[in-house]
C-alpha positions as a printed Julia matrix, in Angstrom:
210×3 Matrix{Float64}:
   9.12   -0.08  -59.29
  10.0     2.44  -61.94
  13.64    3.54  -59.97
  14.13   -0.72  -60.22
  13.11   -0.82  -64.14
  15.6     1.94  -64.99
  18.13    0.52  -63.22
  17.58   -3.19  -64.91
  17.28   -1.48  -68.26
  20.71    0.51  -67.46
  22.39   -2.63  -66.54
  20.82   -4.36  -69.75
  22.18   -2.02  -71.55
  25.79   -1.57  -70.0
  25.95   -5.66  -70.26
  23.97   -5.76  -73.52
  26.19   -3.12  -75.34
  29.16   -5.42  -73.88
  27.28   -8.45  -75.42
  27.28   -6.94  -78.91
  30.84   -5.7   -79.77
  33.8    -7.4   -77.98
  35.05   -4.87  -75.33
  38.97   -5.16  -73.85
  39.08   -6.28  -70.28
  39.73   -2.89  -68.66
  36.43   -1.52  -70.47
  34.15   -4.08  -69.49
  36.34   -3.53  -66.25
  35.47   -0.1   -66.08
  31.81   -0.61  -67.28
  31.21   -3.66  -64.54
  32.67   -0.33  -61.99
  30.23    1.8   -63.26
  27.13   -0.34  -63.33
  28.54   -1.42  -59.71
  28.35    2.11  -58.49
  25.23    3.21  -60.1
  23.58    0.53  -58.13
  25.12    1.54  -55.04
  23.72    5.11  -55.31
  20.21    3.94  -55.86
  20.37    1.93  -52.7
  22.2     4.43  -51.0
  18.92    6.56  -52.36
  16.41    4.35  -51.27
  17.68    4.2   -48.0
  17.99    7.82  -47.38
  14.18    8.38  -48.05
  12.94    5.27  -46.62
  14.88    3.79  -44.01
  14.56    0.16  -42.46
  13.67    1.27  -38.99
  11.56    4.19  -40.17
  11.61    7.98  -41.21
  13.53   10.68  -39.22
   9.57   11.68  -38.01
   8.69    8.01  -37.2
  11.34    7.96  -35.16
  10.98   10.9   -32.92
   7.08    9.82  -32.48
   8.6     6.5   -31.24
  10.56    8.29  -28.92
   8.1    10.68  -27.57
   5.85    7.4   -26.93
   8.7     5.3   -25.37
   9.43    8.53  -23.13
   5.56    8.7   -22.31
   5.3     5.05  -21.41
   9.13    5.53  -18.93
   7.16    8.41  -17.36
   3.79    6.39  -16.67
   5.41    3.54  -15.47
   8.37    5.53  -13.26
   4.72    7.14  -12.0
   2.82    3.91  -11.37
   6.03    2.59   -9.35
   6.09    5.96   -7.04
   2.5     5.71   -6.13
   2.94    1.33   -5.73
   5.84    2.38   -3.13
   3.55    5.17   -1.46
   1.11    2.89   -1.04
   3.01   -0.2     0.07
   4.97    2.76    2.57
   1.29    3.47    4.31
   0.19    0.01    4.33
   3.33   -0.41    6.19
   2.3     2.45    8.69
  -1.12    1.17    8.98
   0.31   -1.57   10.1
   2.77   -0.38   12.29
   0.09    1.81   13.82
  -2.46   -1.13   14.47
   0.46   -3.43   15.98
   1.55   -0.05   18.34
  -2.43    0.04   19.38
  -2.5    -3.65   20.25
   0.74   -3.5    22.21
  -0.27   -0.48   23.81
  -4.21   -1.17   24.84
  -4.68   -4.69   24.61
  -4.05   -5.98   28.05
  -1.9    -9.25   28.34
  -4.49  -12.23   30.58
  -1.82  -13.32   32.88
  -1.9    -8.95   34.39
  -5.38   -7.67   32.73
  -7.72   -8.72   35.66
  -5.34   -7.07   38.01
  -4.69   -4.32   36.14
  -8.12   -3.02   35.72
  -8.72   -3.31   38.99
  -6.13   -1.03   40.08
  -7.14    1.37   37.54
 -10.95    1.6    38.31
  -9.62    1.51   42.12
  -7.02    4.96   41.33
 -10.41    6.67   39.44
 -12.65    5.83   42.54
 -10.02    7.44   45.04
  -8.91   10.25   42.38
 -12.67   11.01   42.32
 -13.89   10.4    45.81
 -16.69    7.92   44.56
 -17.2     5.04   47.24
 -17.05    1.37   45.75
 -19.18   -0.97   47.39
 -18.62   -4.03   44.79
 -17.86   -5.3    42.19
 -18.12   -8.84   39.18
 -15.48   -9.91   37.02
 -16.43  -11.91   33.71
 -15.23  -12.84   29.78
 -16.5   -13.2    26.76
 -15.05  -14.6    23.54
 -15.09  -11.64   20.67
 -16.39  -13.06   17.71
 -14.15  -13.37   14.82
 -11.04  -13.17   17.08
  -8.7   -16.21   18.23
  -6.87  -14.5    20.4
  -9.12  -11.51   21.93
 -11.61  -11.84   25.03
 -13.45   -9.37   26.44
 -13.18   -8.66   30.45
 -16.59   -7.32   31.45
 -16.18   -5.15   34.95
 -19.73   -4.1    37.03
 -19.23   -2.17   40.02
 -21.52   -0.35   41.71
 -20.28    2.97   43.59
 -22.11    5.6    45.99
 -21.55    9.17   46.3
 -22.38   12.47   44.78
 -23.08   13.86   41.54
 -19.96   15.64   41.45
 -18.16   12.9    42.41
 -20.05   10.86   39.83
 -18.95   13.4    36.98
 -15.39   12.7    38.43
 -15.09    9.59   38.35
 -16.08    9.77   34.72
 -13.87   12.38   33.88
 -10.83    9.81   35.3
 -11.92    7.15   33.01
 -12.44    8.82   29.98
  -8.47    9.95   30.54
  -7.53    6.67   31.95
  -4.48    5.58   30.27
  -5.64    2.24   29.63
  -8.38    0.98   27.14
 -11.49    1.08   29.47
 -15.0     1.09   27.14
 -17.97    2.4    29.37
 -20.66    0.04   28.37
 -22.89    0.72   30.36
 -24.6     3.4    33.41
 -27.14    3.47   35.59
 -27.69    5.98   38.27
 -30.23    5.76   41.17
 -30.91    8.95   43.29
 -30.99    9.05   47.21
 -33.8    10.68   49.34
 -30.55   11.48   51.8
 -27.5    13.49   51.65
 -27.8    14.01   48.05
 -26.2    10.87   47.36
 -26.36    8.6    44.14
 -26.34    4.6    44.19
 -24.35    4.24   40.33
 -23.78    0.61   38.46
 -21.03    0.83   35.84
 -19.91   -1.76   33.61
 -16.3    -1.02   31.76
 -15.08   -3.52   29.32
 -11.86   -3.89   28.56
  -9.99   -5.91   26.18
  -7.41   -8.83   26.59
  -5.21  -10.25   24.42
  -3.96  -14.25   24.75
  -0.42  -14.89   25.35
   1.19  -16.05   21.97
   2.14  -19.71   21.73
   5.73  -20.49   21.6
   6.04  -21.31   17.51
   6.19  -24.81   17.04
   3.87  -25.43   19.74
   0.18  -27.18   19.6
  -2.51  -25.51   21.64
C-alpha cells in the first residue's frame, strides 16, 4: 500500500508539476518516459519478491509434494499389477488342478476302476466287490461326486499296501472311509473302503440350452 502511494504521489507530481508551468513536448516527453519507467521497476519489484505462482521456497515444497504423490502412486500401480499378476496365477493354478484331477463323466467311472484295480494287484489285496454311486456337491453346477465301496481280503501288509498305492495314486482318489475286520484264519483281514472321487460335467457347446 505504501510502495502504491509513493508511486501515485510521484506520478502526481511528475503530471502535476507538468500541470502548473507549460512544459515543451520533448520534456513532458521525457517526463511521461520517466514516470513510464519508474512504474515498470516497481512492478518489476513486486514481482521479484512476490511472484504470481509463488516464492522460489513455495515452489520447491510444491515440487517435493508433486514428486511424493508420482512416487506413491508409481507404488500403488506396482503392487495393483503384483496383485492382479497372482490373481492371475491363482487362477491359472486352480484351472491346472481342475484339468488335471477332476475326472471328465463320459471316462471317470472307468477310470477309477482301473486305478483301484492297478492298487489291488500292485498291492496283492484280493477284491471281492464292489458299488458305484453319485452325489450332487452342493454349491457346484457342474461337479458330482463318484462314491466307490469295495471290500478287499488279505493281509495286513497287504492292507498297508494297498494304502500306500492310493495315497500316490496319480489321480484324485479321497479315502472316505475304512473299516477293517480281522480273521480267526491265516491272518487275513476282511477291509471295506470307500474312495470318492470327483467328476466334472462336460461343458455345453456355447449357445446351447441344457
Amino acid at each position: 500500500m505504501t510502495r502504491n502511494s509513493e508511486t501515485s504521489s510521484e506520478l502526481v507530481a511528475v503530471f502535476g508539476g507538468a500541470a502548473r508551468r507549460k512544459l515543451s513536448p520533448l520534456q513532458l516527453r521525457l517526463r511521461v518516459a520517466a514516470a513510464v519507467l519508474l512504474l515498470l521497476n516497481l512492478v518489476a519489484v513486486y514481482l521479484y519478491f512476490s511472484p504470481p505462482g509463488g516464492s522460489r521456497q513455495d515452489l520447491e515444497l510444491e515440487s517435493v509434494q508433486v514428486r511424493t504423490q508420482i512416487l506413491a502412486a508409481q507404488t500403488q500401480a506396482a503392487k495393483m499389477r503384483a496383485l492382479a499378476s497372482n490373481v492371475q496365477a491363482g487362477s491359472n493354478q486352480a484351472a491346472d488342478f481342475t484339468t488335471k484331477y477332476f475326472l471328465p463323466k463320459r471316462i471317470a467311472d472307468v477310470a477309477v476302476y482301473e486305478e483301484i484295480r492297478r492298487m489291488a494287484e500292485a498291492s496283492g489285496i484280493q477284491e471281492r466287490d464292489a458299488g458305484w454311486s453319485e452325489e450332487p456337491i452342493e454349491g457346484t453346477a457342474d461337479l458330482t461326486l463318484l462314491n466307490v465301496t469295495a471290500n478287499y481280503q488279505g493281509s495286513n501288509a497287504d492292507l498297508m499296501k494297498f494304502l500306500y498305492e492310493a495315497d500316490h495314486s496319480p489321480m484324485l482318489l479321497i479315502l472316505d472311509a475304512l473299516t477293517a475286520a480281522p480273521q480267526q484264519r491265516n491272518n487275513q483281514i476282511n477291509t471295506a473302503i470307500r474312495f470318492q472321487a470327483i467328476v466334472r460335467e462336460a461343458a455345453l457347446p456355447e449357445g446351447s440350452k441344457p
